[in-house]
C-alpha angles and dihedrals in degrees: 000000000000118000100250105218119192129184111229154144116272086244094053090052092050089056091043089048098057098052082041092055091050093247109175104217133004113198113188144151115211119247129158128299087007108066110087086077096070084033091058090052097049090044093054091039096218088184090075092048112023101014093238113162118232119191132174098203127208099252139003073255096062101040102056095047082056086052087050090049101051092038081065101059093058098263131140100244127161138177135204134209145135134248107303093032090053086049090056088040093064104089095060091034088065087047088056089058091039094060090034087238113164122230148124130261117186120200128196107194124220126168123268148105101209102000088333114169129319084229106110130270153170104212100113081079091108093045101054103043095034090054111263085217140040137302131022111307149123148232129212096237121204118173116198124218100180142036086247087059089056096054096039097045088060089073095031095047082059096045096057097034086062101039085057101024087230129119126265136218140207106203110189131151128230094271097058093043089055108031113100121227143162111272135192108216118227121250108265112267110201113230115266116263115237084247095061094039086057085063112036095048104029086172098064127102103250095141125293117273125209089250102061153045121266109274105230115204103199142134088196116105108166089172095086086200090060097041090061090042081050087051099045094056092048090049088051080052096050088048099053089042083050086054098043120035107042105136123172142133145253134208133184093334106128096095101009123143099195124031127213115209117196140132134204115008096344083068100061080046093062102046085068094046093054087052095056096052086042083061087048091052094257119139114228142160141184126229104192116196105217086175109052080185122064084027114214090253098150085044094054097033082058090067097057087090106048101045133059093221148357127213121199113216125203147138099248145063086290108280103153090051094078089054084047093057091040079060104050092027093216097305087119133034106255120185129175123230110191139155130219149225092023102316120145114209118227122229092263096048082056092046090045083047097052086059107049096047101031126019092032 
């Protein structure tokens, strides 16, 4: 069958990808630059094909505690929002990795902080990898540079959030949720049947049969000796996520003498601004986080030793460079470039960047 190729916002192929990919109910609640998800769903009525269910709740609130019911059973249920709406969606978003309940989350980043602008930012780095909400958890992160990888991370986000019963998050930034770009749809997955979500998921509420135990779907644990055995087997999670998922990408670092480190649409900044100091002479790479979370410590600290310095690049206050010199643990000079309110820095303002704060 012929690839089928649209050209569409990062938003719409959010919304195309989920009734692709088979997800059983979206709840959402429409904020800029974020609404053309749960616009795109009304608009292709997946109730009527698939029977996806499509919801506007009443609140960020709302939404995310439906998210949190229908994880439970077992169904593939995501919901979408930007900045302040993913603030108000934390509680519940700690409750999701409390009870090990898999879902995704999308996140369409604007500035703030508080409203804030509806421009586009990445400043909820630090939100969604340092845990938004209480307690000590953590979120698959996939941040998105292209309108392809919005499409793609839907079915990738699920995947992971099931094989670790853990929530997932899309992390893209307004420029990505409103760009348009050729995409290439996914194939149509059928919903799964409540006989193949039994098995698949034996720890769901789907009604108590005669040969086993209630399922509980809880994030409460009274009992303090249980709560740290409850921990501990969330931290041994987190570990092996940690081994296992890292994904990122290189370019032009093999022999590169200065290393850009940047996600999302930074990252597509970047690449432009490596190929103009590789026109001046200048060696220089990019080093592009797909998983915010795990980040690709190991794979950035390995470059400590081969270039003379790294610059991470966001649009933000500088929030990813911590984790950066974390990663190379001051065997190597890291500084952070960023732009404000909403502004989005061009490649020569990077490159201009680079040599003021590290080549000197």
């Amino acid at each position: 069958m012929a690839e089928e190729i649209k050209l569409m916002k990062g938003n719409e192929a959010i919304a195309r990808a989920a009734i692709r990919y088979g997800v059983d109910g979206y709840f959402g609640y429409p904020i800029t630059p974020q609404s053309e998800v749960l616009e795109t769903l009304m608009a292709e009525m997946p109730w009527e094909t698939t029977g996806m269910v499509v919801l506007q709740a009443e609140s960020e609130v709302a939404a995310i505690n439906m998210v949190y019911g229908g994880a439970g059973t077992g169904k593939r249920v995501m919901t979408s929002s930007s900045s302040p709406g993913v603030s108000l969606k934390q509680e519940g978003i700690s409750y999701l990795a409390g009870a090990e309940l898999p879902c995704l989350i999308v996140n369409v980043m604007r500035g703030g902080p508080g409203l804030g602008t509806i421009q586009p930012s990445q400043a909820d780095y630090f939100q969604t990898v340092k845990g938004g909400g209480h307690g000590d958890y953590r979120l698959i992160a996939l941040a998105p540079s292209s309108v392809q990888e919005m499409a793609d991370f839907v079915g990738l986000g699920f995947e992971l959030a099931f094989k670790y019963r853990n929530p997932a998050i899309i992390l893209a930034d307004g420029i990505v949720g409103q760009m348009m770009e050729k995409v290439v749809l996914p194939p149509f997955h059928p919903r799964r049947t409540e006989e193949e979500i039994i098995a698949e998921c034996p720890w769901a509420v789907q009604g108590k049969k005669a040969n086993r135990k209630p399922n509980i779907i809880t994030s409460l644990e009274l009992d303090p000796a249980r709560m740290e055995e409850n921990n501990i087997r969330f931290q041994a999670k987190y570990r092996q996520i940690e081994e296992n998922e890292v994904r990122y990408e290189e370019f032009m670092c093999k022999d590169a003498e200065y290393l850009l480190i940047a996600f999302g649409s930074s990252a597509r900044i970047c690449q432009k601004a490596v190929e103009l100091a590789r026109a001046e002479g200048i060696k220089l790479g990019l080093l592009r986080p797909i998983t915010l979370w795990p980040f690709p410590t190991k794979q950035i600290a390995r470059y400590a030793d081969q270039v003379k310095g790294m610059l991470s690049v966001e649009l933000n206050a500088g929030q990813m460079v911590e984790d950066v010199r974390l990663a190379v643990e001051c065997r190597v000079k890291v500084e952070h470039f960023g732009r404000l309110g909403g502004i989005v820095f061009t490649p020569n303002e990077v490159l201009d960047a680079l040599k003021e704060k590290i080549i000197g």
